[in-house]
C-alpha positions in Angstrom: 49.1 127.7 53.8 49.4 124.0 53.1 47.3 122.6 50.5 45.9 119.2 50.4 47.5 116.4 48.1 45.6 113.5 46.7 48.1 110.3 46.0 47.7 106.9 45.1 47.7 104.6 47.6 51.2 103.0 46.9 52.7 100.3 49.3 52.0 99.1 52.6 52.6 102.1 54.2 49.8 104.3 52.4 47.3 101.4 52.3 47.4 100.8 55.8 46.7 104.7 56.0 43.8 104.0 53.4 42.3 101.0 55.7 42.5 103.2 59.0 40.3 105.9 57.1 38.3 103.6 55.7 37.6 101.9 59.7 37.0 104.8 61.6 34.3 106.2 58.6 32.6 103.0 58.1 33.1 100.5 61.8 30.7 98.2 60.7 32.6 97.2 57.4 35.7 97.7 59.0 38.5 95.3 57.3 41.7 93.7 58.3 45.2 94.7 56.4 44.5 92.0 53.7 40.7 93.1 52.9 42.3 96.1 52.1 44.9 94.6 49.5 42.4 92.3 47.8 40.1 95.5 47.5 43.2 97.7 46.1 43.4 95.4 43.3 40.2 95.7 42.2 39.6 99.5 43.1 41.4 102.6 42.5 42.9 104.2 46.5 43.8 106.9 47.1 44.5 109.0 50.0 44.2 113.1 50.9 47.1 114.9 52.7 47.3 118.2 54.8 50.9 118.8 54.2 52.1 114.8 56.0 48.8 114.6 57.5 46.2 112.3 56.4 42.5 114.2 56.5 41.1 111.6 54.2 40.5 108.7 51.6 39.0 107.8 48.5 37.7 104.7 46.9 36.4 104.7 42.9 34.9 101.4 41.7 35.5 101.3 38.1 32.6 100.2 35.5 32.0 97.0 35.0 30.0 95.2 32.8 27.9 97.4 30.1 26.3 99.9 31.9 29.0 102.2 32.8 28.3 102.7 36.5 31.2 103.9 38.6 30.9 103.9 42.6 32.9 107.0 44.1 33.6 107.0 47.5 35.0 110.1 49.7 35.3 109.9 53.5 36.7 112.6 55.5 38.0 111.6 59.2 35.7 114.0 61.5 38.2 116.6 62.6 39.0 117.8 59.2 35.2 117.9 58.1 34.0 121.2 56.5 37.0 122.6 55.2 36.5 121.7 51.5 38.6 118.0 51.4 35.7 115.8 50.6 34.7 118.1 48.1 38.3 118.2 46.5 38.5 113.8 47.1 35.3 113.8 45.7 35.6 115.9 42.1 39.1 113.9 42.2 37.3 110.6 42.7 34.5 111.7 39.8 37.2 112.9 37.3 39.0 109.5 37.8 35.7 107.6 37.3 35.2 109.7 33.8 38.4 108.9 32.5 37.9 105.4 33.1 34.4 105.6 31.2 32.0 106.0 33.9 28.5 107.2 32.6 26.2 106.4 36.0 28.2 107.6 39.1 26.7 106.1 42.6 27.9 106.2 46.2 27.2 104.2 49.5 27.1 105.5 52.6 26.4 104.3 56.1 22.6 105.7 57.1 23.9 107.2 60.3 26.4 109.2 58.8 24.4 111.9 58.5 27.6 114.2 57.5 28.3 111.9 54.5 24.1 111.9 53.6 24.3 115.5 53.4 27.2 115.9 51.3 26.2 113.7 48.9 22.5 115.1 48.7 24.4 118.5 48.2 26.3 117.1 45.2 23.0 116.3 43.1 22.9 112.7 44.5 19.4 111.0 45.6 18.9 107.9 47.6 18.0 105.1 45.4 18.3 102.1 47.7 18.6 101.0 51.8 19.5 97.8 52.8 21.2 95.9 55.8 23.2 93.4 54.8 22.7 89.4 55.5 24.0 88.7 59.6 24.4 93.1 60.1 22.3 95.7 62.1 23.8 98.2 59.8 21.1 100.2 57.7 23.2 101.5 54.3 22.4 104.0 51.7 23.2 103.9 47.9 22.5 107.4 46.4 23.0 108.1 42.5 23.9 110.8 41.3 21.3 113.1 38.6 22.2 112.7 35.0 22.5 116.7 34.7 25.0 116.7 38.1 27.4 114.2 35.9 27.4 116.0 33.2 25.7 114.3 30.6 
C-alpha cells in the first residue's frame, strides 16, 4: 500500500500544486501564482502525496510577536476526505508549529465547510470568532484549539 508523504513546497512546480489545493478548499480566497509566493515567504507549505498524487496541503503561520500563537492550516481536496490525511497534515502542521515555539495553536476555516468545522471540533478546537471580511459575502471561522488538546 502507498503511504502518504508530506514535503515542503519547493519550486514552482510544488507551489503551484500548493495554490490549486489551497483554490478549490477555500474559492473565495482563492489567489493568483504570485499570492502564493509572497505567502510562501512568510509561511511554512507544504504539500501531502498519495504515492505522485496530491490529496492535500498545509499552511503553518509561525508566531509572531509575544504571544506565541501559531495558525495551522490542513485542507484535504474532497475525494481523498476520510481516509486519515488531514489528520496526518494536521499533527505534521502542529509538530512544525511546536518546534518553532508555538504555545496558542488556532485555525481558520470557511463556515460552509462543514467537513473542515468538524474536523477541527474533533481535534479539541472551539470557535472563538466569525467574521466576513470588508467587500466579501464569505462568513469565516477562527477556532482555537484547548490548552489540554496542545499539550500544555
Amino acid at each position: 500500500m502507498t503511504e502518504l508523504r508530506i514535503d515542503a513546497v519547493d519550486g514552482e512546480a510544488m507551489l503551484e500544486q500548493w495554490r490549486h489545493v489551497h483554490n478549490v478548499i477555500v474559492p473565495p480566497a482563492a489567489m493568483s501564482l504570485a499570492e502564493a509566493r509572497e505567502r510562501s515567504a512568510r509561511y511554512q507549505l507544504r504539500n501531502a502525496y498519495l504515492g505522485d498524487v496530491l490529496v492535500g496541503c498545509s499552511t503553518v503561520r509561525p508566531p509572531s510577536g509575544g504571544d506565541g500563537l501559531a495558525t495551522v492550516i490542513a485542507r484535504v481536496l474532497p475525494g481523498f476526505r476520510g481516509r486519515g490525511f488531514g489528520t496526518a497534515l494536521y499533527e505534521n502542521g502542529l509538530s512544525h508549529a511546536r518546534v518553532l515555539g508555538a504555545e496558542v495553536i488556532e485555525t481558520c476555516v470557511l463556515a460552509v465547510n462543514k467537513d473542515g468545522l468538524r474536523f477541527a471540533e474533533r481535534r479539541g478546537f472551539t470557535e472563538i470568532d466569525r467574521y466576513v471580511l470588508d467587500g466579501q459575502r464569505d462568513e469565516w471561522v477562527d477556532l482555537r484549539l484547548a490548552p489540554t488538546a496542545t499539550g500544555h
